[in-house]
MDTraj code that builds the backbone (N, CA, C; nanometers):
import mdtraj as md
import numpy as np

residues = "UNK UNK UNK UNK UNK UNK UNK UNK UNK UNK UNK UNK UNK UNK UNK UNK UNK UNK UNK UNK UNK UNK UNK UNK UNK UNK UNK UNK UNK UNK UNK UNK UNK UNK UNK UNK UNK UNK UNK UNK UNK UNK UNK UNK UNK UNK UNK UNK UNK UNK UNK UNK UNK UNK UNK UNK UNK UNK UNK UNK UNK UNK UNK UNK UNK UNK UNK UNK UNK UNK UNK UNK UNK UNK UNK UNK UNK UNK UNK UNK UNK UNK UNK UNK UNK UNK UNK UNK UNK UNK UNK UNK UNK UNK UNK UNK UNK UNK UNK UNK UNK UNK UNK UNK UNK UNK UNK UNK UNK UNK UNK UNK UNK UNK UNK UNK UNK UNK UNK UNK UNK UNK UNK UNK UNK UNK UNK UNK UNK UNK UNK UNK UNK UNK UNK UNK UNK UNK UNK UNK UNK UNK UNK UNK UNK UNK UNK UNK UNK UNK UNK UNK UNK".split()
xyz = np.array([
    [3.2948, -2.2916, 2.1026],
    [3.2652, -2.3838, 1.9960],
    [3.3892, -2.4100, 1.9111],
    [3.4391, -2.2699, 1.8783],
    [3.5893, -2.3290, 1.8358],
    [3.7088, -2.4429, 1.8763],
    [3.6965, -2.4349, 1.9985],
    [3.7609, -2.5335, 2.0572],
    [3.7044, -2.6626, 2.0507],
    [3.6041, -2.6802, 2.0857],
    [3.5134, -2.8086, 2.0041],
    [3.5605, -2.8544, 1.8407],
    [3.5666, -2.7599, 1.7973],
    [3.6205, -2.7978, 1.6511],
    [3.7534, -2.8163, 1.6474],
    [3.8773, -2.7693, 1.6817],
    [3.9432, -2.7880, 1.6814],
    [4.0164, -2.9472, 1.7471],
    [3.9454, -2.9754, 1.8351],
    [3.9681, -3.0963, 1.9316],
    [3.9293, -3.2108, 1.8356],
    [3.7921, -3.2082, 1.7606],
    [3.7468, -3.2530, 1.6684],
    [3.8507, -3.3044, 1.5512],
    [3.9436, -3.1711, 1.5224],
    [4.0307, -3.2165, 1.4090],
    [4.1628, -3.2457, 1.4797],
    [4.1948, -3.2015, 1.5991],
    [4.3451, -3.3374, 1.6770],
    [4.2953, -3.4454, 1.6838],
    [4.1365, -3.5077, 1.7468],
    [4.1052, -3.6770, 1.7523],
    [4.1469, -3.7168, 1.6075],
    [4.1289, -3.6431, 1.4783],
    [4.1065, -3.7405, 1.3501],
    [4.2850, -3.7366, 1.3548],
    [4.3372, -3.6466, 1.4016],
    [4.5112, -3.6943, 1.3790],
    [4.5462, -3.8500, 1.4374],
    [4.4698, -3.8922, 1.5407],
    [4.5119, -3.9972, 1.6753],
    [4.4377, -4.1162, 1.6025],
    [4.5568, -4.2274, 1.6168],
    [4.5188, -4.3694, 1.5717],
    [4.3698, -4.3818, 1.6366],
    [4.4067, -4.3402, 1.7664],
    [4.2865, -4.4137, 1.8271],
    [4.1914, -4.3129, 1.9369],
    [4.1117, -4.2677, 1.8422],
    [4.0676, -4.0990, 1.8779],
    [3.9672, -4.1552, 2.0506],
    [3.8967, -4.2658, 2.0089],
    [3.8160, -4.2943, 2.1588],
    [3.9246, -4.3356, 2.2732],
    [4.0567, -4.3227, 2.2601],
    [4.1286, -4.2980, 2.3595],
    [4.0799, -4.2057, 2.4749],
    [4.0834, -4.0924, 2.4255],
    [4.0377, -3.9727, 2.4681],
    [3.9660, -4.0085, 2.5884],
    [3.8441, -4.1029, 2.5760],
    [3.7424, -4.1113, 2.6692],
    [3.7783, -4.2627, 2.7428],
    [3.8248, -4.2798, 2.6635],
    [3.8423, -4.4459, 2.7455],
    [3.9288, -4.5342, 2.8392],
    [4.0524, -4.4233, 2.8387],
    [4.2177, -4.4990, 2.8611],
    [4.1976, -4.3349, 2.9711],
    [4.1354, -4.4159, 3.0751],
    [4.1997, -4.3593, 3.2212],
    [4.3667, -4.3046, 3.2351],
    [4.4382, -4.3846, 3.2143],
    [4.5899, -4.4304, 3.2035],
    [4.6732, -4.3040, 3.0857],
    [4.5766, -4.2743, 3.0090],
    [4.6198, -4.1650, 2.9068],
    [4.5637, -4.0131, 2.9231],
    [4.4760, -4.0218, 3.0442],
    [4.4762, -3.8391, 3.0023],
    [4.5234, -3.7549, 2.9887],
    [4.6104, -3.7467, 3.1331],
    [4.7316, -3.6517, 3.1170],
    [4.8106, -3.6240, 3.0020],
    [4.8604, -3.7322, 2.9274],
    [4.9161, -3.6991, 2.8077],
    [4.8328, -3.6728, 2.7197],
    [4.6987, -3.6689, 2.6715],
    [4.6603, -3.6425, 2.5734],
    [4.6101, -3.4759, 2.5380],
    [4.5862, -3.4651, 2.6918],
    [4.5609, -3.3306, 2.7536],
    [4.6816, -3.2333, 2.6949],
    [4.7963, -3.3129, 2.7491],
    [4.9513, -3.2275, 2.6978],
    [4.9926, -3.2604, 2.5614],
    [4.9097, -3.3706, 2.4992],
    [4.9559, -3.3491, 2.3432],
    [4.8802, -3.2214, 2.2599],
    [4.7336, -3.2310, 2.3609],
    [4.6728, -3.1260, 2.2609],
    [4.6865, -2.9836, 2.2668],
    [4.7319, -2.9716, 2.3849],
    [4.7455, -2.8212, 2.4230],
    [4.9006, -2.7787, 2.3599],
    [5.0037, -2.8490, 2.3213],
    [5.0925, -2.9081, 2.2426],
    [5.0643, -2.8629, 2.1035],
    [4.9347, -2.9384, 1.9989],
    [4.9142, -2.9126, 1.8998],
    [4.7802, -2.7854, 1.8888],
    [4.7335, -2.7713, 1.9840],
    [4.6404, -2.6562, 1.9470],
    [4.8006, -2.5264, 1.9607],
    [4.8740, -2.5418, 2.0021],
    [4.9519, -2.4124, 1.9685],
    [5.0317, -2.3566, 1.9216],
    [5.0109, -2.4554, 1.8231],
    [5.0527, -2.4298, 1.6664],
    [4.9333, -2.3537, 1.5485],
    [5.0088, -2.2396, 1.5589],
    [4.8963, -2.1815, 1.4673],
    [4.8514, -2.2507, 1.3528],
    [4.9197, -2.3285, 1.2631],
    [4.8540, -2.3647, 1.1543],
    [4.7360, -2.4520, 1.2120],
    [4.7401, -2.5039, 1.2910],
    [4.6327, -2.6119, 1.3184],
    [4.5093, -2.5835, 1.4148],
    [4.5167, -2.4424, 1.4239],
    [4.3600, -2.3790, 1.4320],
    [4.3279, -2.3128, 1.3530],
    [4.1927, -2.3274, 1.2975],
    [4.1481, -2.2687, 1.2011],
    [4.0904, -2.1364, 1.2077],
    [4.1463, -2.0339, 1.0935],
    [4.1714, -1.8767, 1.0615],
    [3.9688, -1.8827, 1.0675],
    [3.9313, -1.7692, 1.1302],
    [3.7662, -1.7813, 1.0997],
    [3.7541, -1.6213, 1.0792],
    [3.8725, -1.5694, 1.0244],
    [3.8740, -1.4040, 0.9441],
    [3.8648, -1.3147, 1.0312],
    [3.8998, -1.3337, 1.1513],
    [3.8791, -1.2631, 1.2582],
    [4.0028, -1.1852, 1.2655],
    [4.0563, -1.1712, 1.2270],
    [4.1661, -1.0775, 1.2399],
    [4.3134, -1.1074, 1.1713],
    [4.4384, -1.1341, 1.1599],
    [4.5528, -1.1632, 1.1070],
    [4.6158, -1.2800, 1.1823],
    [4.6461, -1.3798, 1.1266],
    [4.7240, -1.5002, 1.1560],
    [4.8372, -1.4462, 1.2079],
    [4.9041, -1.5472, 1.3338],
    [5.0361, -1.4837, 1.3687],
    [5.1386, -1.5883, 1.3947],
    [5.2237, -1.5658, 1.4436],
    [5.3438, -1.6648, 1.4502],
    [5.3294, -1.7883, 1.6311],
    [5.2291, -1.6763, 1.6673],
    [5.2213, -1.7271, 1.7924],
    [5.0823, -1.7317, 1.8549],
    [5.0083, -1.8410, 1.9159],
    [4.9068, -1.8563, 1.9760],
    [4.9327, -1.7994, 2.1087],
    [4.8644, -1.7395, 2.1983],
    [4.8542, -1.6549, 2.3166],
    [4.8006, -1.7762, 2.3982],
    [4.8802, -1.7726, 2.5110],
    [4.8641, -1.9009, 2.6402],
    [4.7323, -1.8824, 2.6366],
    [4.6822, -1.7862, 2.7162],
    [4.4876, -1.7299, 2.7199],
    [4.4296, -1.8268, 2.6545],
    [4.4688, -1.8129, 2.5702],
    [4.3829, -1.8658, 2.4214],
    [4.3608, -2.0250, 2.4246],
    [4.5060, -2.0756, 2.4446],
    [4.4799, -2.2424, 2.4791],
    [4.4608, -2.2509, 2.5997],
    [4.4539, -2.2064, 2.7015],
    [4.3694, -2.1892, 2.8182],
    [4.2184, -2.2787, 2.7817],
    [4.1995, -2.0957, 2.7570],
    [4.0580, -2.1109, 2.7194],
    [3.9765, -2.2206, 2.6435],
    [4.0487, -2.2935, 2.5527],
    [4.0518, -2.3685, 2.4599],
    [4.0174, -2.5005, 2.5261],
    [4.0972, -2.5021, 2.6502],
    [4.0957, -2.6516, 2.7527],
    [4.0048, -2.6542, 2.8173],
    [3.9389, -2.4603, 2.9000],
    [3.8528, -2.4932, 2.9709],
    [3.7499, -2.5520, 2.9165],
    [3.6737, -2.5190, 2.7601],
    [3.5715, -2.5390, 2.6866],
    [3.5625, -2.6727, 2.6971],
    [3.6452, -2.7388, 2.6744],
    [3.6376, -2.8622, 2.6675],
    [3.6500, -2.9726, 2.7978],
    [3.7334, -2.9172, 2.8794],
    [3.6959, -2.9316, 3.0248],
    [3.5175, -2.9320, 3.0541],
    [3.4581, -2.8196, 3.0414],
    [3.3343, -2.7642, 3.0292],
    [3.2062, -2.8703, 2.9421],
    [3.2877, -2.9188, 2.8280],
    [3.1560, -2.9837, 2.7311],
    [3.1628, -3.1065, 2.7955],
    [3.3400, -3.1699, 2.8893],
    [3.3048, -3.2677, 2.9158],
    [3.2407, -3.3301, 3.0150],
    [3.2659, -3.1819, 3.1341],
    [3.1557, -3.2142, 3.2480],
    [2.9901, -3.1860, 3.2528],
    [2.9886, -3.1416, 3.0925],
    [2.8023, -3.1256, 3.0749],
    [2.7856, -3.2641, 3.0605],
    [2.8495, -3.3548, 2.9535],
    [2.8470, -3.4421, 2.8989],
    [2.8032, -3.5490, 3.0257],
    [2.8805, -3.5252, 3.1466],
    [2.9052, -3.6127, 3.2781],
    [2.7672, -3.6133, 3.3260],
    [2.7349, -3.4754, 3.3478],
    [2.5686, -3.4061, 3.4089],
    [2.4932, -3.4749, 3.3215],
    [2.4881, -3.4982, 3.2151],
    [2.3527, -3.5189, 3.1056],
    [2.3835, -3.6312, 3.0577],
    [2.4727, -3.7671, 3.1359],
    [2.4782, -3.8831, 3.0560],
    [2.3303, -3.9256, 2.9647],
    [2.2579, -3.9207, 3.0524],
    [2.1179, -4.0232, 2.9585],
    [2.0955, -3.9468, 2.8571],
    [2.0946, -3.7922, 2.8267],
    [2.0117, -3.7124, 2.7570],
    [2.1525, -3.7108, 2.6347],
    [2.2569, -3.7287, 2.6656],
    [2.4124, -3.7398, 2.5804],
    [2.3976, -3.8669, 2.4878],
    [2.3354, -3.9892, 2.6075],
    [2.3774, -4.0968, 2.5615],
    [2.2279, -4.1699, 2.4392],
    [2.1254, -4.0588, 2.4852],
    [2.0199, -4.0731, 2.4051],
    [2.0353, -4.0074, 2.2636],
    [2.0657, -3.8686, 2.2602],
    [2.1056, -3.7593, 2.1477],
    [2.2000, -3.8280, 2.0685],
    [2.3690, -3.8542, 2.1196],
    [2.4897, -3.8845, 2.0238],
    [2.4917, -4.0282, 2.0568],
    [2.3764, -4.1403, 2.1087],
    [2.4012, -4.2532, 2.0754],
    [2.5013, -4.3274, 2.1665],
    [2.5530, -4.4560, 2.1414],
    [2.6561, -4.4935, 2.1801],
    [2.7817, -4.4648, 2.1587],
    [2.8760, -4.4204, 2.2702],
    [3.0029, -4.3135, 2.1904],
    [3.1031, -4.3403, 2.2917],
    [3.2349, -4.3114, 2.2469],
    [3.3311, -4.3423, 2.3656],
    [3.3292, -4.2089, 2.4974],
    [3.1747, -4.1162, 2.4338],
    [3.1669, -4.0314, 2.5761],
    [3.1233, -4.0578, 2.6782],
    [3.0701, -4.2238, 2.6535],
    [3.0325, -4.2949, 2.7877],
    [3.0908, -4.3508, 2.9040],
    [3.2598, -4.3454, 2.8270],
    [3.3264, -4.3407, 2.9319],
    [3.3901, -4.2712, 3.0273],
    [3.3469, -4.1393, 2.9907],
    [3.3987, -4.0662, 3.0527],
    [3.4049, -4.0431, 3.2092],
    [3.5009, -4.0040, 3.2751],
    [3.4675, -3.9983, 3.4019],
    [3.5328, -3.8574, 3.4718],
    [3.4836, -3.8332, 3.5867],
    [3.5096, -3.6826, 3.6666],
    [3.6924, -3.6524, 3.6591],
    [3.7523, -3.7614, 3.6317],
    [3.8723, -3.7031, 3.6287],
    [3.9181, -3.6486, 3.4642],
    [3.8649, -3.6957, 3.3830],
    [3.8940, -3.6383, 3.2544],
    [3.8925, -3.4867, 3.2835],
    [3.7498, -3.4252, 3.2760],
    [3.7809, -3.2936, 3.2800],
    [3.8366, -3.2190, 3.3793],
    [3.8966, -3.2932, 3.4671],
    [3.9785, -3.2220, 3.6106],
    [4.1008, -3.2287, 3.5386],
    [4.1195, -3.2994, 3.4833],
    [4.2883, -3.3107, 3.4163],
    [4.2624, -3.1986, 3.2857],
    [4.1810, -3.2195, 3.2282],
    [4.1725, -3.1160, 3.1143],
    [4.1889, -2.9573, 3.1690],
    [4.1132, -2.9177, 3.2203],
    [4.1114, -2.7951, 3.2793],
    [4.2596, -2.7576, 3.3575],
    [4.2838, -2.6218, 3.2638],
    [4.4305, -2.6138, 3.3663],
    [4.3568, -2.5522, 3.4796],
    [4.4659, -2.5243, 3.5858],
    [4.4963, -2.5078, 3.7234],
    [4.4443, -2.3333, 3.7013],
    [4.3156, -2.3283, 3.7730],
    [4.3042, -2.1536, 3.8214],
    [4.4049, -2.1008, 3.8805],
    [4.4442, -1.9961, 3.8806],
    [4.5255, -1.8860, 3.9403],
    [4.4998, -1.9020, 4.0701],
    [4.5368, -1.8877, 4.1838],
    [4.5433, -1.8309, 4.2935],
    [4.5536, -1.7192, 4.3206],
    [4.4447, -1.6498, 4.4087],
    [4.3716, -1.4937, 4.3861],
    [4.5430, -1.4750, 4.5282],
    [4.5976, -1.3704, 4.4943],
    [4.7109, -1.3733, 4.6192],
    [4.6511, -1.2433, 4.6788],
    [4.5834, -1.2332, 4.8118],
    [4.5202, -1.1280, 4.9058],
    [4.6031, -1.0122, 4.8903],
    [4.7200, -1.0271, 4.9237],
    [4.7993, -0.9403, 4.9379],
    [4.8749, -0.8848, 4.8204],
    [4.8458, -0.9331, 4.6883],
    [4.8767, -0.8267, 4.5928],
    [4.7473, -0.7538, 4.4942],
    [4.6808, -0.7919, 4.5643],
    [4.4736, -0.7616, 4.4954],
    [4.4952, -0.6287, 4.4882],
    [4.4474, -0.5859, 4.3518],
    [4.4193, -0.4312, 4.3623],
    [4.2731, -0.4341, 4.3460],
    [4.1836, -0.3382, 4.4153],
    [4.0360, -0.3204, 4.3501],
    [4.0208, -0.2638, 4.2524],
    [3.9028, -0.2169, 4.2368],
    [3.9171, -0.1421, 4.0847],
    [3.9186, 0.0126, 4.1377],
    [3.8438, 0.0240, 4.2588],
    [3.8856, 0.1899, 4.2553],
    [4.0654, 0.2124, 4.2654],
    [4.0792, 0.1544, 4.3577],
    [4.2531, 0.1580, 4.3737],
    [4.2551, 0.1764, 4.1743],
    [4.2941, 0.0772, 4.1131],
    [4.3312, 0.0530, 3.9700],
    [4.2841, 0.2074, 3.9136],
    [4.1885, 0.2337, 3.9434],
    [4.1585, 0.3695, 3.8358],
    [4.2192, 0.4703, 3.8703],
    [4.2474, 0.5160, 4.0018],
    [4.3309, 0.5869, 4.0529],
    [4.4945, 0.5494, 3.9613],
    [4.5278, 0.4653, 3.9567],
    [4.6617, 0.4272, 3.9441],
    [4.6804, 0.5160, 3.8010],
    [4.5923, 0.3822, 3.7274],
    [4.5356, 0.5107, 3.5542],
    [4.5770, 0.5627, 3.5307],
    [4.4791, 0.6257, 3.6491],
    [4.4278, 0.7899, 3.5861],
    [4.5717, 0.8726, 3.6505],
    [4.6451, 0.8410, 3.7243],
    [4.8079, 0.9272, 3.7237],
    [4.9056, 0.8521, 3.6433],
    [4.8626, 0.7874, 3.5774],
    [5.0055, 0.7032, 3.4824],
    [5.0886, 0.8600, 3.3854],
    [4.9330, 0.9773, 3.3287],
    [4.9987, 1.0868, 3.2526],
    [5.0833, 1.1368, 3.3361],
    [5.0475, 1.1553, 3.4820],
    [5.1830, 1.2670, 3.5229],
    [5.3147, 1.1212, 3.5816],
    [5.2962, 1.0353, 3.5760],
    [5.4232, 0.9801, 3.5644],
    [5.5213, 1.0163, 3.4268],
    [5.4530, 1.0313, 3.3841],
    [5.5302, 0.9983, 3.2315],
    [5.5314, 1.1712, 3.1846],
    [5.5029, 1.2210, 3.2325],
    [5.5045, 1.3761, 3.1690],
    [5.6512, 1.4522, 3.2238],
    [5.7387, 1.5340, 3.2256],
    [5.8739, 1.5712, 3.2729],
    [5.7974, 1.7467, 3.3099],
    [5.8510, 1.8292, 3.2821],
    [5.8432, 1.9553, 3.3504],
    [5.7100, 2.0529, 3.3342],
    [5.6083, 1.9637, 3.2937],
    [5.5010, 2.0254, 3.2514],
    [5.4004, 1.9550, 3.3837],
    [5.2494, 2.0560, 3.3688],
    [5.1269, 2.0445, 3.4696],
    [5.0575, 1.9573, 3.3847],
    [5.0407, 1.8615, 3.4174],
    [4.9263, 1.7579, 3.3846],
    [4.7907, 1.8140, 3.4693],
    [4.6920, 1.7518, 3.3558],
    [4.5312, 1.7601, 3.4238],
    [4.4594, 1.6039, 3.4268],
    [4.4196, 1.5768, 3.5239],
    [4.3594, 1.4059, 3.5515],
    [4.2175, 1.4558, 3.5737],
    [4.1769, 1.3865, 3.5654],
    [4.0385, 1.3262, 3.6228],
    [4.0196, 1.1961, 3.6800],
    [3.9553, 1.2041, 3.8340],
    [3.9686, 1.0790, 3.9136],
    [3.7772, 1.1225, 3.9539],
    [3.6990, 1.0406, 3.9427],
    [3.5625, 1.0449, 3.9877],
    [3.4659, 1.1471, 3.9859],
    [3.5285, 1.2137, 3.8596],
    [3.4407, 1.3268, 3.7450],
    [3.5335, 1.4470, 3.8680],
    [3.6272, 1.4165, 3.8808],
    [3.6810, 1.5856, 3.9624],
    [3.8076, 1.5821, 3.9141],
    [3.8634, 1.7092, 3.8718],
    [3.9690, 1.7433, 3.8008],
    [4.0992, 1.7945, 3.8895],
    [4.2397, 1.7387, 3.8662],
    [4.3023, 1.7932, 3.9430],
    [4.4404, 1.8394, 3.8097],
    [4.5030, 1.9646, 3.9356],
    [4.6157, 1.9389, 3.8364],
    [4.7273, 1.9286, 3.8902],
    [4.8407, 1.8245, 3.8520],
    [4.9743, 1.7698, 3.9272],
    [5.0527, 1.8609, 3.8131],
    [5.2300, 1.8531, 3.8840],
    [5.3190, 1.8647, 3.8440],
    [5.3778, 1.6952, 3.7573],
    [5.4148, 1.6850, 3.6603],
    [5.5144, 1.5953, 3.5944],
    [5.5825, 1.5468, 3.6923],
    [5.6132, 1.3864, 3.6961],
    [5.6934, 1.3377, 3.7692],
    [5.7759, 1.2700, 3.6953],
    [5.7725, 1.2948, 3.5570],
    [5.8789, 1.1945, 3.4353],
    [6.0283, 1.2987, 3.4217],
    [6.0950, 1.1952, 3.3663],
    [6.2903, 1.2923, 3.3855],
    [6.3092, 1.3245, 3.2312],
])
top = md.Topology()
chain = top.add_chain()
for i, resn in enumerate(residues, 1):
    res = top.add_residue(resn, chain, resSeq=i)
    for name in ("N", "CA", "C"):
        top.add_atom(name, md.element.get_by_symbol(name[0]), res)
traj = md.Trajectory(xyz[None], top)
């Protein structure tokens, strides 16, 4: 929902906010203006959740795009019930490529560097005797206790 609001207050920056939905010819850039101005901290709004910082976290405007990626392909699914509720709106123009352009690019899962999660807990759960030097570390890996030698210098 935040991101909804926020998008809300970049359209009122834009001469011509039903751009957004209407100018085929402009998504791409508007897509890259906003992800542009959402990452600027002043121009999302503080909701006391924790300490303002100097820097917005990629994640974050990610996430920010998918939402809206997301409201705009409900919007696509539910034209009549959209176009009945919010009326006549420039969300009528919307079309399947808006939110394909909005939405950044998923990751590519790479097979060959996948860890599972048992692998991962294993890893963990010996990170102490990496880091420990001439002393016996004690782990726990799947409620059973072992004890290693230090492998740190």
């Amino acid at each position: 929902m935040h991101a909804l609001l926020r998008l809300d207050h970049w359209l009122q920056t834009l001469p011509d906010p039903s751009a957004l939905a209407t100018d085929l010819s402009q998504i791409a850039r508007l897509a890259a203006a906003f992800r542009l101005w959402d990452s600027v901290p002043e121009n999302r709004r503080h909701d006391g959740r924790g300490p303002r910082t100097d820097r917005v976290a990629p994640i974050k405007i990610n996430n920010g795009l998918f939402a809206i990626a997301e409201f705009m392909t409900f919007l696509l699914d539910n034209r009549e019930e959209a176009q009945r509720v919010l009326g006549s709106a420039p969300w009528d123009h919307l079309d399947p490529a808006h939110p394909a352009t909005w939405a950044p690019p998923h990751p590519v899962l790479n097979e060959g560097n996948y860890i599972d999660d048992h692998a991962l807990a294993h890893i963990t759960a010996y990170l102490p005797v990496l880091g420990a030097a001439d002393e016996t570390v004690r782990v726990t890996i799947s409620g059973q206790q072992y004890e290693l030698a230090g492998q740190g210098s």
